[in-house]
C-alpha positions as CSV (number, residue, x, y, z in Angstrom):
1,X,26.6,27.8,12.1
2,X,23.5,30.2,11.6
3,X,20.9,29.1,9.0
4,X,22.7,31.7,6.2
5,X,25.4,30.0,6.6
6,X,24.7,26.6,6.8
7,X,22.4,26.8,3.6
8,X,25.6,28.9,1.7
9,X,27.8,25.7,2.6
10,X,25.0,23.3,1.4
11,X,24.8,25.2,-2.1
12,X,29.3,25.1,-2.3
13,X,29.1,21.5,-1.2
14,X,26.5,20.7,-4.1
15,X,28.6,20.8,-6.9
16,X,30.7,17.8,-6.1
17,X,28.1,15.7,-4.1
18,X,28.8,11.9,-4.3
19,X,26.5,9.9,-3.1
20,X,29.1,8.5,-0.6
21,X,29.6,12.0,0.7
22,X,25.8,12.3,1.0
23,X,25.4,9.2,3.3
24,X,28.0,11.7,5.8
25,X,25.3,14.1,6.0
26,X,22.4,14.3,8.2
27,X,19.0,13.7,7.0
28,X,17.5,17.2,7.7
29,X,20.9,18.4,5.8
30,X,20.0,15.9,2.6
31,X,16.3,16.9,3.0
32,X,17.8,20.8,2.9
33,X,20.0,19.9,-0.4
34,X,16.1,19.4,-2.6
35,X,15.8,23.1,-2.2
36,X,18.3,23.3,-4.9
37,X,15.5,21.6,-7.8
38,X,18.8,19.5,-9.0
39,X,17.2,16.5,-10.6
40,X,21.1,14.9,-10.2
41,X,21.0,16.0,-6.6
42,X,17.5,14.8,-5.8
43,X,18.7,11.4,-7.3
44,X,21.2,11.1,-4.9
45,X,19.0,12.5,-2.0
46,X,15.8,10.0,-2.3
47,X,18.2,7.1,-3.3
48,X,19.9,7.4,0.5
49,X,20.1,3.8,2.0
50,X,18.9,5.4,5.0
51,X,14.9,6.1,4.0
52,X,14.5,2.3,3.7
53,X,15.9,1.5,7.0
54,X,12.6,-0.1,8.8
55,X,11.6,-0.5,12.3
56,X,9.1,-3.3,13.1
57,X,6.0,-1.7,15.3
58,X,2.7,-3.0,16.5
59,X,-0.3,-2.3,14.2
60,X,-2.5,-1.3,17.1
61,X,0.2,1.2,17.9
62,X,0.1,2.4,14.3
63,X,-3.5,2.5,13.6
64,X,-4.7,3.4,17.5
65,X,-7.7,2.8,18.0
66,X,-9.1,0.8,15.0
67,X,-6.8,-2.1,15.2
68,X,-6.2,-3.9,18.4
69,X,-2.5,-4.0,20.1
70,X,-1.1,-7.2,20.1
71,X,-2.0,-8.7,17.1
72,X,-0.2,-7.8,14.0
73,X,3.2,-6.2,13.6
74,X,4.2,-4.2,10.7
75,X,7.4,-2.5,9.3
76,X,7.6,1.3,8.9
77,X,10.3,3.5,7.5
78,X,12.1,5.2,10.7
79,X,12.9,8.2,9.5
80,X,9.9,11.1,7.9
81,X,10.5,11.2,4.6
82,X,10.3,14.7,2.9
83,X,7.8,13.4,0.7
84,X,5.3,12.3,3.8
85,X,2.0,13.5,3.2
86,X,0.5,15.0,6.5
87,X,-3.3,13.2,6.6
88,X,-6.8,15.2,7.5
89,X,-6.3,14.9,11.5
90,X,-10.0,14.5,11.3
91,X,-10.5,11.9,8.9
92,X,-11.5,8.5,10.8
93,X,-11.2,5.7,8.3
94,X,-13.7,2.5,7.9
95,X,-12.8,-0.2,9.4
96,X,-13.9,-2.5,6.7
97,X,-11.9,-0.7,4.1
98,X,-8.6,-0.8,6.6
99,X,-9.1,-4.4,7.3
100,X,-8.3,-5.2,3.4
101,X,-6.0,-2.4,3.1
102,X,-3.7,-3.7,5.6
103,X,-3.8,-7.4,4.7
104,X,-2.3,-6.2,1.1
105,X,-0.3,-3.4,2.2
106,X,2.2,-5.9,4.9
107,X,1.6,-9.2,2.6
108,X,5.1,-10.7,1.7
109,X,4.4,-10.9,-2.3
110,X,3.1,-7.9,-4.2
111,X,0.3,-9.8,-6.8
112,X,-1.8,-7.3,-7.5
113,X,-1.7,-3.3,-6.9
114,X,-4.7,-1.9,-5.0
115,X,-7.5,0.0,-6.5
116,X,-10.0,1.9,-4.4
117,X,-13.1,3.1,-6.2
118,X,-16.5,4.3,-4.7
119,X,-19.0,7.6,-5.4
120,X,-17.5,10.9,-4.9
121,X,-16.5,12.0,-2.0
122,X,-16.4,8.5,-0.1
123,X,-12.9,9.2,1.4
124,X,-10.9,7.0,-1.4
125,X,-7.2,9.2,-2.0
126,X,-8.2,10.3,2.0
127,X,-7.6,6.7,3.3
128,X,-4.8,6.4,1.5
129,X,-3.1,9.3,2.6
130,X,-4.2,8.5,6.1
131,X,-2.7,5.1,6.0
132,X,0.3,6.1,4.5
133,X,0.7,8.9,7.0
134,X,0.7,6.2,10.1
135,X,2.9,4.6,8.6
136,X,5.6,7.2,7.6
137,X,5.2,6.0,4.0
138,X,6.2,8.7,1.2
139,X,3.7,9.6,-1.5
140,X,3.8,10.8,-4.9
141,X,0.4,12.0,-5.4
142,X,-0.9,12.3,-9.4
143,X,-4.0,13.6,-11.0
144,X,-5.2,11.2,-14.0
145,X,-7.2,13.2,-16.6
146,X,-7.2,12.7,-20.1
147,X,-4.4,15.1,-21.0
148,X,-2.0,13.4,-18.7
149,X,1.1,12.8,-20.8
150,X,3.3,9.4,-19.8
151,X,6.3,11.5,-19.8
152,X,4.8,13.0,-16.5
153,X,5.2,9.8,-14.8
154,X,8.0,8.6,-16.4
155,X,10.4,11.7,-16.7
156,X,11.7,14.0,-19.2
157,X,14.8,15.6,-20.1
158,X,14.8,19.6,-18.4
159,X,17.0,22.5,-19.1
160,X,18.5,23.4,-15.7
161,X,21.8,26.1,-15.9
162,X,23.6,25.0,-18.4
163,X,23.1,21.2,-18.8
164,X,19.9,19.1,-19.8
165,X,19.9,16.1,-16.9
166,X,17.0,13.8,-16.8
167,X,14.4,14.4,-14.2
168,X,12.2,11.2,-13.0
169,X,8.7,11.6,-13.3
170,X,6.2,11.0,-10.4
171,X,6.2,6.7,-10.8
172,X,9.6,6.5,-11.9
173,X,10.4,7.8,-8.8
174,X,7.9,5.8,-5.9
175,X,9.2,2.5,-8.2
176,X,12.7,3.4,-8.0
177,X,12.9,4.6,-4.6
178,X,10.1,3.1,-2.5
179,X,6.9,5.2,-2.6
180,X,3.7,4.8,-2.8
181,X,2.0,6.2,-6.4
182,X,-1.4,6.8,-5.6
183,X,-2.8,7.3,-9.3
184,X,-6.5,9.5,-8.2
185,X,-8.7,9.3,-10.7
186,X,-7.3,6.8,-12.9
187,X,-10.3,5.7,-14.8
188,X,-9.8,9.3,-16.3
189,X,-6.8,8.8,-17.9
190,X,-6.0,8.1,-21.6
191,X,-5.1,4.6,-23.3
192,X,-1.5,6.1,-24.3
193,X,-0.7,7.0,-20.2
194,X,-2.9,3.6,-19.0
195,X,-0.9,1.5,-21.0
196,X,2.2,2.7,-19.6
197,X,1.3,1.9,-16.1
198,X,0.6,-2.1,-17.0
199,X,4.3,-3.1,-16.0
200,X,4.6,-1.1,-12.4
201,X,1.3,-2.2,-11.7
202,X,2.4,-5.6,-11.8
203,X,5.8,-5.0,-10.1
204,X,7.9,-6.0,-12.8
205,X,11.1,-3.9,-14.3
206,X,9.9,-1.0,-16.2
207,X,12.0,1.0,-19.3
208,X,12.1,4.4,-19.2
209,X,11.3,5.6,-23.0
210,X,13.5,8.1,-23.0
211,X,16.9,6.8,-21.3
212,X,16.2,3.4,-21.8
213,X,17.0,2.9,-17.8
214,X,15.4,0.3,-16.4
215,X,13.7,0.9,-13.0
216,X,13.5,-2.4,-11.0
217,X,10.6,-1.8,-8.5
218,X,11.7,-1.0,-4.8
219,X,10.1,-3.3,-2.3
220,X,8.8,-0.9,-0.6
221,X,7.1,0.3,-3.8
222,X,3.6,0.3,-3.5
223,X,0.8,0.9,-6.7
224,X,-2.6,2.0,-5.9
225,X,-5.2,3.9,-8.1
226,X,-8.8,5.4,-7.2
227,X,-11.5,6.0,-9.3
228,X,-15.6,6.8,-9.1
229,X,-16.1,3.2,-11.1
230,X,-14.1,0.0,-10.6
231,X,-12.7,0.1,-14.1
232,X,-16.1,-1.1,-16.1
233,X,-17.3,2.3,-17.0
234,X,-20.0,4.6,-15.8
235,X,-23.5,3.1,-15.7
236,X,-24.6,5.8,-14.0
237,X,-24.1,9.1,-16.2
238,X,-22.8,10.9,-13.0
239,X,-19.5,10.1,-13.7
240,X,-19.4,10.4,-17.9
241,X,-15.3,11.3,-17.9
242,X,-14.8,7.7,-16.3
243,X,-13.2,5.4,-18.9
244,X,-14.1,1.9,-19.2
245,X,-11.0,0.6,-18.4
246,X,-8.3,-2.1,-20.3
247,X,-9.9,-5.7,-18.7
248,X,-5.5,-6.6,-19.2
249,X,-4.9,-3.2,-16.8
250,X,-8.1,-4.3,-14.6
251,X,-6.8,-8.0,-13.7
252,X,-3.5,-6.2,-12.4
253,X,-5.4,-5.1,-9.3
254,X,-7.4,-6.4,-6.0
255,X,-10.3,-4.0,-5.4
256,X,-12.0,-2.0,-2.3
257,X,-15.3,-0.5,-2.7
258,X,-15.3,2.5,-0.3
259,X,-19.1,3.3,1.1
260,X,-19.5,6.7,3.1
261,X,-18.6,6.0,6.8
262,X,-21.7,5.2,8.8
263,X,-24.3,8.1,10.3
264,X,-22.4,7.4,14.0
265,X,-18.9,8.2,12.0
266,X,-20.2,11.8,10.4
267,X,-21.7,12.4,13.2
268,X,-18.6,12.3,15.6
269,X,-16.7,14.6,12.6
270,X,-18.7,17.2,12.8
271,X,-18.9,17.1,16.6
272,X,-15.5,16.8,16.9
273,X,-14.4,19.7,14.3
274,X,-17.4,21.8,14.9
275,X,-18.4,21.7,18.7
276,X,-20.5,25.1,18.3
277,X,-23.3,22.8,16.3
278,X,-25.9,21.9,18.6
279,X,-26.0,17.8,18.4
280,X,-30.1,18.2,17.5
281,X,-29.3,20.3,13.9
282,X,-26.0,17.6,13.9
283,X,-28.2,15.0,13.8
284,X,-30.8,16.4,11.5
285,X,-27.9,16.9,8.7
286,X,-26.6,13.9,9.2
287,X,-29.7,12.6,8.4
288,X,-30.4,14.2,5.5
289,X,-27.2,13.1,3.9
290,X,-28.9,9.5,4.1
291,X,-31.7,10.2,2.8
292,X,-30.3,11.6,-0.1
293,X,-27.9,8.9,-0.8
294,X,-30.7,6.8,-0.5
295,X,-33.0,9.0,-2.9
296,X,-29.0,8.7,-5.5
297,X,-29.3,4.9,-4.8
298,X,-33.2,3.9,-4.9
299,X,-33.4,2.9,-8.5
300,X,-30.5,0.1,-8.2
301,X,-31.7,-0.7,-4.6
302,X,-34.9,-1.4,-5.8
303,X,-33.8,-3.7,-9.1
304,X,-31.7,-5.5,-6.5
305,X,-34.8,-6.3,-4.0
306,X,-36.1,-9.9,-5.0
307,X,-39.4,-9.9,-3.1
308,X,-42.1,-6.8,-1.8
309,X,-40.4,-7.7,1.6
310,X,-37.1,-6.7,0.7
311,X,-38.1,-3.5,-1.1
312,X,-40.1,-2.5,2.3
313,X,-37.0,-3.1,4.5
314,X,-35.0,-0.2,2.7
315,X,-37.6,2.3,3.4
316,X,-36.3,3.8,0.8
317,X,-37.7,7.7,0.0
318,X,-39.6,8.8,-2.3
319,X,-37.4,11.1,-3.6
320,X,-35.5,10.0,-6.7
321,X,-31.7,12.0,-7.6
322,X,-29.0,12.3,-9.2
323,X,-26.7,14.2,-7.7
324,X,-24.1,12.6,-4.8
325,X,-24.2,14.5,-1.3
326,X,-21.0,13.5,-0.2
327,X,-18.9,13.6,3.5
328,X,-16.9,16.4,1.8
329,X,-20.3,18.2,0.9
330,X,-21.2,17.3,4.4
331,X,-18.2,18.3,6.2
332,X,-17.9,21.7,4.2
333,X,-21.8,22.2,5.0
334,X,-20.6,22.5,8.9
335,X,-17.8,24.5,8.2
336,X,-19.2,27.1,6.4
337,X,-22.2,26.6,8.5
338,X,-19.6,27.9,10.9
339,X,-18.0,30.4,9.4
340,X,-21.0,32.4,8.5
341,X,-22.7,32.2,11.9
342,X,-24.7,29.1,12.7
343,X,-26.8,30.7,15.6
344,X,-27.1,33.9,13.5
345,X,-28.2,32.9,9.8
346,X,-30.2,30.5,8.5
347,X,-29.2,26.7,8.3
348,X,-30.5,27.3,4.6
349,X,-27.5,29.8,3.3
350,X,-24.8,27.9,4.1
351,X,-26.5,24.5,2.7
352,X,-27.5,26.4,-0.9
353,X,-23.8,28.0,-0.5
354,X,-22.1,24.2,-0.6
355,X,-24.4,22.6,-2.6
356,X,-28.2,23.5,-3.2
357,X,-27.1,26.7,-5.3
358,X,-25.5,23.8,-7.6
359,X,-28.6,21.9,-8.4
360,X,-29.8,21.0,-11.5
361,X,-33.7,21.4,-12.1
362,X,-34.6,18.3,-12.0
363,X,-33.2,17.5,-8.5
364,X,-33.9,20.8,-6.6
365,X,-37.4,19.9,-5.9
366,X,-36.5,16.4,-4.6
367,X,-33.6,18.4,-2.7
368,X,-35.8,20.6,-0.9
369,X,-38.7,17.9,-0.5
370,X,-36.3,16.0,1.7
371,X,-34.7,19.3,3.2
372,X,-38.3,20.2,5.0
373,X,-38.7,17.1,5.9
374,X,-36.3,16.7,8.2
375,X,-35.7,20.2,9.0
376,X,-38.8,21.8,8.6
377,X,-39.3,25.6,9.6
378,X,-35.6,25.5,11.0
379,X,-34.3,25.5,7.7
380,X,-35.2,28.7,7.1
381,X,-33.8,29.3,10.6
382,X,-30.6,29.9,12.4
383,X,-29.4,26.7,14.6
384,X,-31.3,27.7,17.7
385,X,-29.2,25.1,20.3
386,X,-30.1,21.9,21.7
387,X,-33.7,21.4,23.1
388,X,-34.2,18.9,26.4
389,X,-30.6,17.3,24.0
390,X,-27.4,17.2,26.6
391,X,-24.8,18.2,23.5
């Protein structure tokens, strides 16, 4: 049957689909059956028996090469689910943030929910996705921001043809069906939506407002939730839409601080995505993204340092900011570094393009203080290659 006529017989079929006659179907036919937008259909569809069917597999298989074979098993779904999220093929996670990560995600009980918080751009929603994406795990992906209704993650009635059915919103359906809900940026979101997630964030049944249904959680149901603070508010002033958070919503969750991956870590993205970038500018940017984390982070590092010795062994800069220069930052640098010709324009246009153009006052001079110093004339210069460097 051609692909006309298969979908025509898919459509005719969907009027009287049971879920019993749905289990006679192939997956790639149920999968087929969402391009309707039936919220009765896509019931029946994610509810098959056949997504949480697991296969036991060997982490080191899984998470090749930064867990070792032979140590841990794990259970994954066998069969891609439609709502698998396809991870940044070059995102290489930390291995102290996976370590954790794992040990919660494959224990037996489900305590706490998992919250990931760390500065911008720290790889926090990207781990997730990544680990989730080994793993074959579906995701339902929301936004927090203070607009963010709870009927958006609970469900509302819709018009579709001529009937009103009830469509599950984004947690209603990772609970009900085995997901995982990452909430991104949930220290943004508003009392009215944050007190709605206190009963899936412990696991326990959760009543729909508007039907009254009560959704008992899946176990493969898992609850995780980012944010640029750990819940206690920002201290900082970079991150002033951050809400303090509920200390009853807090103590539903373990926590993972996410740090940005080590100067041998960004140094093997860009060399892997952006070969044409000679490894001595590589390492020069790379450098600089230290160094201005370090100027973002002098003022706690040096309230932390007990003695004169300590504060000398952070050789911290001189250089005092407060804006966050980010692996995303850094990683876009390269690209667009790329994109506009690295050996024919100046390393300087493509850094002001992604983020010295965005600078307030009062950090561009600190900016460009630690710009010429690591760079110097070739700032202002294309990327002239490697010098007595093998790439």
């Amino acid at each position: 049957m051609n692909t006309a006529n298969n979908t025509q017989a898919i459509k005719s079929v969907s009027n009287v689909i049971t879920r019993e006659s749905a289990r006679q179907m192939s997956n790639d036919q149920l999968v087929k059956l969402l391009d309707l937008k039936n919220p009765v259909i896509e019931d029946i569809v994610y509810g098959d028996p056949r997504w949480s069917e697991m296969e036991e597999v060997d982490a080191g298989e899984v998470f090749y090469p930064h867990v070792p074979k032979g140590v841990i098993k794990v259970l994954r779904p066998k069969h891609r689910h439609p709502k698998c999220i396809k991870a940044n093929p070059s995102y290489i996670p930390q291995r102290d943030v996976l370590r954790p990560l794992l040990a919660w995600w494959c224990a037996n009980t489900r305590k706490l929910s998992m919250f990931m918080f760390g500065e911008t751009g720290t790889g926090k929603t990207e781990m997730l996705l990544w680990f989730a994406d080994r793993l074959n795990w579906p995701v339902t992906l929301t936004s927090v921001n203070e607009s963010l209704r709870p009927e958006k993650v609970q469900g509302s009635y819709i018009l579709y043809g001529d009937k009103t059915p009830y469509r599950y919103g984004s947690l209603a359906k990772a609970m009900k069906y085995g997901w995982v809900q990452i909430m991104d940026e949930c220290d943004k979101g508003s009392g009215d939506l944050l007190s709605k997630l206190h009963t899936p964030a412990e696991y326990k049944p959760w009543e729909l407002d508007d039907t009254g249904e009560i959704i008992e959680p899946h176990t493969n149901f898992r609850f995780c939730a980012t944010g640029n603070t750990n819940g206690g508010g920002d201290m900082t002033g970079r991150y002033h839409t951050s809400q303090r958070l509920d200390e009853a919503f807090r103590r539903r969750f373990a926590f993972i601080e996410c740090d940005y991956p080590s100067e041998a870590i960004e140094d093997s993205i860009i060399s892997a995505s952006y070969p044409s970038i000679s490894k001595k500018t590589r390492h020069k940017m790379v450098k600089l993204a230290k160094e201005m984390r370090q100027a973002l982070r002098a003022p706690q590092l040096e309230a932390n340092a007990l003695t004169p010795e300590e504060l000398s062994k952070l050789q911290l800069p001189t250089e005092r900011l407060s804006c966050a220069f980010s692996t995303r930052v850094l990683v876009a640098w390269a690209d667009y570094m790329n994109i506009f010709g690295a050996k024919s324009v100046p390393i300087k246009e493509s850094f002001d393009f992604v983020f010295g153009n965005s600078l307030d006052d009062d950090d561009r001079p600190a900016v460009m203080s630690i710009c010429q110093r690591i760079f110097g004339e070739s700032f202002n210069q294309p990327d002239e290659g490697d010098t007595n460097l093998g790439k």
